[in-house]
C-alpha positions as CSV (number, residue, x, y, z in Angstrom):
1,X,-8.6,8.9,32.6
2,X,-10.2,12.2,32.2
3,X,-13.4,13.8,32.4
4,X,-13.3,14.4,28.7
5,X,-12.3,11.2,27.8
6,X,-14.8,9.6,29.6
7,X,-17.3,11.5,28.1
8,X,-16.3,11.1,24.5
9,X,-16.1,7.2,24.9
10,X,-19.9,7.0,26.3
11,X,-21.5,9.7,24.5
12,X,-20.0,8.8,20.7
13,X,-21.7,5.8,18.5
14,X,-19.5,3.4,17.8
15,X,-19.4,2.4,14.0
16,X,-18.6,-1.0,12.9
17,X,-18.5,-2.5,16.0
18,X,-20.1,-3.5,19.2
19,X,-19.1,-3.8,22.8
20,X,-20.1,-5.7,25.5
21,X,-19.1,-6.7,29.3
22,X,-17.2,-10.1,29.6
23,X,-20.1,-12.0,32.0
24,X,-17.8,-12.7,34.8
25,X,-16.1,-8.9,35.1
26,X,-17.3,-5.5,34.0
27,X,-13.2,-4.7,33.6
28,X,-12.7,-7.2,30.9
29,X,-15.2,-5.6,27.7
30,X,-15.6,-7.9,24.7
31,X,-15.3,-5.9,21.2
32,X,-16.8,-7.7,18.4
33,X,-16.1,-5.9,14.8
34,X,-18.7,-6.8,12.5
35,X,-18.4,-8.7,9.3
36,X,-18.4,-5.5,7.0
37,X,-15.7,-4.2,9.1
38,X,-13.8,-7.0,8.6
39,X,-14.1,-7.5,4.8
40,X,-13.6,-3.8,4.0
41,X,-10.1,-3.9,6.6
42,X,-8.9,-7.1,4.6
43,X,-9.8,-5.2,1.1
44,X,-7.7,-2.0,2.9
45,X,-4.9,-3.6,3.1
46,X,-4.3,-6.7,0.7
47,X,-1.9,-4.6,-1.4
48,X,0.4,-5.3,1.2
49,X,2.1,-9.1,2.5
50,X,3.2,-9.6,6.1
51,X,6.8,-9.5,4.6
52,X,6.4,-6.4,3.2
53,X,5.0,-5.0,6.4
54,X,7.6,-7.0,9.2
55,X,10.3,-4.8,6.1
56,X,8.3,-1.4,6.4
57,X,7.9,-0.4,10.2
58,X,5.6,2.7,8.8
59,X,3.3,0.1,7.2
60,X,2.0,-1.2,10.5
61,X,1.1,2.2,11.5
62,X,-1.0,2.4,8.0
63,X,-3.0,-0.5,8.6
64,X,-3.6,0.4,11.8
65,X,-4.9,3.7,10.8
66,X,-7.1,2.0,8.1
67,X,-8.7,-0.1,10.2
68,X,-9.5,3.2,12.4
69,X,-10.6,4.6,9.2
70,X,-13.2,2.3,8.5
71,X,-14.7,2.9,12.0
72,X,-14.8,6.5,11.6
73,X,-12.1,6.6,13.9
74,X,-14.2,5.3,17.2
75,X,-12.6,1.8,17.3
76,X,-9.1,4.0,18.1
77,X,-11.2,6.0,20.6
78,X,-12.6,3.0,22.5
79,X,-9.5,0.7,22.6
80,X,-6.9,3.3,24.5
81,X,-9.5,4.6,26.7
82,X,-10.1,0.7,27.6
83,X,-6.6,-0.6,27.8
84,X,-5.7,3.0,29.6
85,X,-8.7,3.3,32.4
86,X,-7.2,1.0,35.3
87,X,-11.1,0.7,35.8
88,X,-11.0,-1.8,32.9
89,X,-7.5,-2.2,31.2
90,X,-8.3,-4.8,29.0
91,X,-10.3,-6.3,26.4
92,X,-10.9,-9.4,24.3
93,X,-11.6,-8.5,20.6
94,X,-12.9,-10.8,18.2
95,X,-14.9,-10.5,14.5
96,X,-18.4,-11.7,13.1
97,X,-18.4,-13.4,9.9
98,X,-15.6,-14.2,7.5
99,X,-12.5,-11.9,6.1
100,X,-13.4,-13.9,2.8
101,X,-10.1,-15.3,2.6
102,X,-8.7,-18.7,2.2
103,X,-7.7,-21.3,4.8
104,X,-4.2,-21.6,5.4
105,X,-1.4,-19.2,5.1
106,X,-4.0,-16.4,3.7
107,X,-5.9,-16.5,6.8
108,X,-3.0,-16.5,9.1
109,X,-1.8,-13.7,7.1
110,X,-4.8,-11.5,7.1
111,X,-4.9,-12.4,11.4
112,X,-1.0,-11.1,11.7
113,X,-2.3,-8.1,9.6
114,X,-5.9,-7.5,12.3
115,X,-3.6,-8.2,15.3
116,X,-0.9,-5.6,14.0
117,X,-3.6,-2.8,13.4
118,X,-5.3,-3.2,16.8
119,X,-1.6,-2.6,18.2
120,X,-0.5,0.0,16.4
121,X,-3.7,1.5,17.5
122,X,-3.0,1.7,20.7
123,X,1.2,2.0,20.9
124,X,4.0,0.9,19.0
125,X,5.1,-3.1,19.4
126,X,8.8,-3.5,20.5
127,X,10.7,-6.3,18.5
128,X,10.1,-10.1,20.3
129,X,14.0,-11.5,20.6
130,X,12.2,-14.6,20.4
131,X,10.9,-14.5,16.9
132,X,13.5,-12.2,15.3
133,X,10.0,-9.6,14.6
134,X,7.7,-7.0,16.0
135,X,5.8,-9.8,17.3
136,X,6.4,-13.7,17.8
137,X,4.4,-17.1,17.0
138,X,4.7,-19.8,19.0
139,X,3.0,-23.5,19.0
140,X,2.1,-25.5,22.2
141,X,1.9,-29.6,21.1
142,X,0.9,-32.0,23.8
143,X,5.5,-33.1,24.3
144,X,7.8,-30.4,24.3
145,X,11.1,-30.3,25.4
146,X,11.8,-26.1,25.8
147,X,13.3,-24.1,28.7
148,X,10.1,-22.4,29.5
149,X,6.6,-22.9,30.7
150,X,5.3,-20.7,27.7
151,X,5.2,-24.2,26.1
152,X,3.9,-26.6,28.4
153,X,0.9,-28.1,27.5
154,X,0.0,-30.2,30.8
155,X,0.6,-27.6,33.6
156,X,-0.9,-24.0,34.8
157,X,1.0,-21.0,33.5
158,X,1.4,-19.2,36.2
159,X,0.3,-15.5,36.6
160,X,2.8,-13.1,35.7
161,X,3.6,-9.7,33.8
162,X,5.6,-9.8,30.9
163,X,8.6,-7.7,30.1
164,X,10.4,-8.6,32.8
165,X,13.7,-9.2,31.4
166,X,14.2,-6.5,28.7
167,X,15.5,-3.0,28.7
168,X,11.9,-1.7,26.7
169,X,9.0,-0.4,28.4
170,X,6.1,-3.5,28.1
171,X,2.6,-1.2,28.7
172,X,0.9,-3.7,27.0
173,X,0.7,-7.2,25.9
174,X,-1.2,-8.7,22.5
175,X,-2.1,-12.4,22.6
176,X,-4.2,-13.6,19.7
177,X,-5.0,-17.5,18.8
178,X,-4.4,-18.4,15.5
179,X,-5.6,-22.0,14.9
180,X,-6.0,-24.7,17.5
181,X,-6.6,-28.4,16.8
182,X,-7.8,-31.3,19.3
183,X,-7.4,-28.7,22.3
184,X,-10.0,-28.6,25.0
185,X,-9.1,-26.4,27.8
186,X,-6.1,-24.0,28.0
187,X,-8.3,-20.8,28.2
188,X,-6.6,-17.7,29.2
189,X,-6.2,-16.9,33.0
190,X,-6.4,-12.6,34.0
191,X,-5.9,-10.9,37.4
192,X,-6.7,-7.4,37.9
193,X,-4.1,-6.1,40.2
194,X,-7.0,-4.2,42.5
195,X,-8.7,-7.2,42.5
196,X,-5.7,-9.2,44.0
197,X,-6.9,-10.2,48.4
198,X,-3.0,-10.0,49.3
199,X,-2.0,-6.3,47.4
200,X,-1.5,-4.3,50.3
201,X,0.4,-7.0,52.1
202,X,3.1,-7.4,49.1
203,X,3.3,-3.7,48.0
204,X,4.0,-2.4,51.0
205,X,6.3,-4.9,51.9
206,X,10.3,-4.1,52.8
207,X,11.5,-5.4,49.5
208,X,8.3,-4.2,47.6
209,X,10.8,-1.3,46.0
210,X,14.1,-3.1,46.3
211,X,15.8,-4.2,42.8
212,X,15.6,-7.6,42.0
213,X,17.3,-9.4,38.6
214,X,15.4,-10.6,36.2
215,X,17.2,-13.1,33.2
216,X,15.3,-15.3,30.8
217,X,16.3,-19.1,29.2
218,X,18.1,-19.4,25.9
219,X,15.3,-19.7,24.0
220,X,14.5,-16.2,24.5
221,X,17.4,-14.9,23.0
222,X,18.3,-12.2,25.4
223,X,21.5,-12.8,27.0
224,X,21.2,-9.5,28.9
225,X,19.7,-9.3,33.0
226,X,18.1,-6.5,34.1
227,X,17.1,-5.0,37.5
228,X,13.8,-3.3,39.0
229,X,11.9,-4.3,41.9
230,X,8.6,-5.9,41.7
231,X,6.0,-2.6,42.4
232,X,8.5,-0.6,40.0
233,X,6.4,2.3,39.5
234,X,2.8,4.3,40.3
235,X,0.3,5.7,38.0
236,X,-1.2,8.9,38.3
237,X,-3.1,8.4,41.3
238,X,-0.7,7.3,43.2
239,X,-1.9,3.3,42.9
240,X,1.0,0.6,42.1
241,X,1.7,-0.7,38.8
242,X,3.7,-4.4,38.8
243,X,6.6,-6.3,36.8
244,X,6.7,-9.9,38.2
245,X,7.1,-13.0,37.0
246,X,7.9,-16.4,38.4
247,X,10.0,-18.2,36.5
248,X,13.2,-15.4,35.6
249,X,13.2,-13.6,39.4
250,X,16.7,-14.2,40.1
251,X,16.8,-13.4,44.4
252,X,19.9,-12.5,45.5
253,X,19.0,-13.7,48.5
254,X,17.0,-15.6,51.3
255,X,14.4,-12.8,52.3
256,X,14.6,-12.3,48.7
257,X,13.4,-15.4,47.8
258,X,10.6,-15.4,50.3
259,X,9.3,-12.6,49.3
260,X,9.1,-13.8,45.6
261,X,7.8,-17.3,46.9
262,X,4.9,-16.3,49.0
263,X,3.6,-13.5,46.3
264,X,3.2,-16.3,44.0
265,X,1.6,-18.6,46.1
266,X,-0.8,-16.1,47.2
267,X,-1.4,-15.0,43.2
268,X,-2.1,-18.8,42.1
269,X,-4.7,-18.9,45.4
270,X,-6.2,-15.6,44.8
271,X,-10.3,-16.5,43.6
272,X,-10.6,-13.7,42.0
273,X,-9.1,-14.5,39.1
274,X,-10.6,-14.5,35.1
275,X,-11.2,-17.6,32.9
276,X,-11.6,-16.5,29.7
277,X,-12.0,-19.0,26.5
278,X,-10.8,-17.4,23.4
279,X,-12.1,-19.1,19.9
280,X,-10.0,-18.8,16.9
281,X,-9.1,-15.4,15.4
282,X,-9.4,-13.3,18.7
283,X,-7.1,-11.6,20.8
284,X,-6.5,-10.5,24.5
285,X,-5.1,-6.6,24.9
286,X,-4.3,-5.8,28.4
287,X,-2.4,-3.1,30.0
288,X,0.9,-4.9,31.1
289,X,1.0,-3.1,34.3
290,X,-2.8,-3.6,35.8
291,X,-3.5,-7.3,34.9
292,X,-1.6,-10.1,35.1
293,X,-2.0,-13.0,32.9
294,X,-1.7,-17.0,32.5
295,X,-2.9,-19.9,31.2
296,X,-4.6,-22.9,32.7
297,X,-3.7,-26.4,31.5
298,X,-4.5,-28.5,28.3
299,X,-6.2,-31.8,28.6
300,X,-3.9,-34.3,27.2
301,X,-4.4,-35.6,23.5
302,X,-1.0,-37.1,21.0
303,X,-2.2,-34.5,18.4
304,X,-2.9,-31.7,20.4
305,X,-1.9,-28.5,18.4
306,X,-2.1,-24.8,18.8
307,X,-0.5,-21.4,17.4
308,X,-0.5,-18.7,18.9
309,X,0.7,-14.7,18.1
310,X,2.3,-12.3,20.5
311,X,2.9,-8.4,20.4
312,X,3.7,-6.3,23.2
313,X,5.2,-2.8,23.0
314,X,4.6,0.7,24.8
315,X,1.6,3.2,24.4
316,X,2.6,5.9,21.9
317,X,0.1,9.2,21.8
């Protein structure tokens, strides 16, 4: 990030919000908007349903701006130099108070609205094959019977980046919780890619830059495989951005294979991972390319239930 960057974002006062460090990483900062925020951004925008926004692609861009609007425009300011400086590249935003909605499908509607402002802040959301939108909802229950691990209640997600197996770029990735019910555990697991023991021994590996393909199950609805190698691509300074996950490498081969093996096993062992709780309403924003992300398990319960929203898209100027 730039000198003049860095200057605006700690010289300005912020306005309608507050920012503070996670407690277990100064990387990971915690944006709470305050509870006039929130009610005047839910007045903002109730002229318009989700519906009419998934219909209107320009809308999300509105709301987005409104939201910024009612911050005098620092919110904007603060989020991409967060989710931009590899320094920090992430944050967990969350709101005091109440929207003043209802329960129920009004309050899921005004959180698709939040979520969709606070990415359209900071880029443009590419459409999730999964859902059929610009974003996708998913439940975990305590028995499922998919083709993924996104799903499974009783096991570790494993670390990963997402965006593996599509043509779009994937800068950054949007996971907000929108209602939970007899759930203990589950919180949300983050690796900063500096902070990873093992880096240097897998980037600068012999197949660190070789293609490897990359498919996804049926349920993703993307028939299409695509190839890149893990360490695709460097930032500015030179430093290594990644595109890895487990569960849709394809190796073409035995050293492949290897390779793909022993990165994960040193990712799950690395200690210097993040476990972060989220509580209802919030969201995780992390730059796709710096962090990478999972889920620990759920403690077993017949009724356990929980919804969850994803968007992830590219950064837009």
């Amino acid at each position: 990030m730039s000198a003049l960057a860095k200057q605006t974002i700690t010289e300005q006062e912020f306005q309608g919000f507050a920012v503070t460090d996670f407690p277990a990483s100064k990387r990971l900062k915690v944006v709470t908007l305050d509870e006039a925020t929130i009610r005047a951004f839910n007045d903002a925008v109730s002229e318009w349903t989700v519906q009419g926004i998934e219909y209107k692609p320009f809308l999300r861009f509105e709301v987005a701006d409104r939201l910024d609007a009612i911050t005098n425009y620092t919110l904007g300011k603060f989020l991409n130099a967060t989710v931009r400086d590899r320094a920090t590249g992430a944050f967990l935003l969350n709101y005091q108070g109440s929207p003043n909605v209802e329960e129920g499908d009004a309050r899921t509607e005004f959180e698709v609205k939040l979520s969709t402002a606070v990415s359209h802040i900071i880029g443009l959301s590419n459409h999730d094959a999964m859902y059929g939108q610009y974003y996708a909802r998913f439940t975990v229950r305590n028995v499922d019977d998919s083709d993924s691990y996104l799903r499974k209640a009783h096991r570790r997600m494993e670390l990963h980046n997402d965006g593996t197996y599509v043509n779009e770029r994937t800068d950054y990735v949007l996971m907000q919780k929108l209602k939970e019910e007899n759930m203990q555990g589950g919180d949300s697991l983050m690796l900063h890619l500096d902070d990873w023991a093992e880096l240097d021994k897998f980037y600068k590996h012999p197949l660190a830059k070789k293609d490897i393909v990359w498919g996804a199950p049926k349920s993703k609805n993307v028939e299409s495989k695509v190839e890149h190698p893990v360490f695709f691509e460097e930032d500015a300074d030179g430093k290594p951005l990644m595109l890895y996950i487990d569960q849709f490498a394809e190796p073409s081969n035995k050293a492949e294979g290897k390779y793909l093996y022993e990165m994960g096993e040193s990712l799950e062992a690395d200690a210097n991972f993040l476990s972060v709780p989220m509580p209802v309403g919030s969201m995780m924003v992390m730059h796709n390319h710096f962090w990478l992300h999972g889920r620990d398990k759920f403690v077993p319960h017949p009724d356990l239930c929980r919804e969850l929203l994803r968007q992830r898209g590219h950064f837009t100027e």
